[in-house]
C-alpha positions as CSV (number, residue, x, y, z in Angstrom):
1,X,36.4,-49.2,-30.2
2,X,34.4,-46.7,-27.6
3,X,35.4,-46.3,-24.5
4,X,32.8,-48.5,-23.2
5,X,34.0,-51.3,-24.8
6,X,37.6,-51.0,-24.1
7,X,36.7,-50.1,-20.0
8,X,34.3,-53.9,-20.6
9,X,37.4,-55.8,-21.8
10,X,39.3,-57.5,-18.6
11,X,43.0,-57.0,-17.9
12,X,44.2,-60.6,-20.0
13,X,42.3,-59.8,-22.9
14,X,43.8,-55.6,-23.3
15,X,46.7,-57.0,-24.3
16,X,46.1,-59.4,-27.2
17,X,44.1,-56.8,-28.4
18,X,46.6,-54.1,-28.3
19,X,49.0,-56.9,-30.3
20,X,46.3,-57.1,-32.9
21,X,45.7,-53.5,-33.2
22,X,48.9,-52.9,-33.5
23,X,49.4,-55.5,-36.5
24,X,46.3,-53.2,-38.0
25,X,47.9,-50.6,-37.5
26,X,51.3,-51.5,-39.7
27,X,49.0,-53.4,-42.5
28,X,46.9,-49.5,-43.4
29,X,50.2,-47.6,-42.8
30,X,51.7,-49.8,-45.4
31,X,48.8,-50.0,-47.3
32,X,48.8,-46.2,-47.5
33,X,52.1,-45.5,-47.9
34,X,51.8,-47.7,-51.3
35,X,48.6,-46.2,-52.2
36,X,46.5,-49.1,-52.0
37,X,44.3,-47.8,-49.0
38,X,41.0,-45.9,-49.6
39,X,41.5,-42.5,-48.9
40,X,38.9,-40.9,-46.2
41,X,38.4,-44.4,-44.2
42,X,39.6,-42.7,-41.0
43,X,40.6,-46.1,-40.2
44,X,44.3,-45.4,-38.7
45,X,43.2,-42.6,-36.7
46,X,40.5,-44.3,-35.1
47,X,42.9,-47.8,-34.4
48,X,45.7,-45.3,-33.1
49,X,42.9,-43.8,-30.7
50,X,42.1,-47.5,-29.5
51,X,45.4,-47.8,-28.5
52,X,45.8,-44.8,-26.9
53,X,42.7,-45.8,-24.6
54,X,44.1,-49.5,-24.3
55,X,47.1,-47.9,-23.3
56,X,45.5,-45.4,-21.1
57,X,43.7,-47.5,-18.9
58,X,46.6,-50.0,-18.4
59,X,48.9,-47.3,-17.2
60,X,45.8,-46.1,-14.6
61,X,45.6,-49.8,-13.6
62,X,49.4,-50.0,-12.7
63,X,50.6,-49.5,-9.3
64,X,52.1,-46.0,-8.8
65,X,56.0,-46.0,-7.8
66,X,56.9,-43.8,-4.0
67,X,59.8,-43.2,-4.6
């Protein structure tokens, strides 16, 4: 996902995605730690990316502690 479209998804709907990503996520590791992916997809570095973003924006959103 590009920025845009993870800065157009609302605050209830990050999460479930991040869940779902993160399910991707374990499938192609697995999948390529058997040898069953295709090589060159670039698919885990671009879901790990998305998370990162997901992840990004949610800790932006958060209310910062004074301590």
């Amino acid at each position: 996902m590009k920025r845009n479209e993870v800065m157009g998804l609302a605050a209830a709907d990050r999460e479930p995605k991040l869940l779902e990503l993160r399910a991707e996520l374990m499938k192609l590791r697995s999948q390529a730690s058997t040898g069953t992916a295709q090589k060159g997809s670039g698919q885990i570095r671009a879901i790990k990316r998305t998370i990162a973003r997901i992840m990004t924006l949610q800790r932006a959103e958060e209310p910062t502690r004074n301590e």
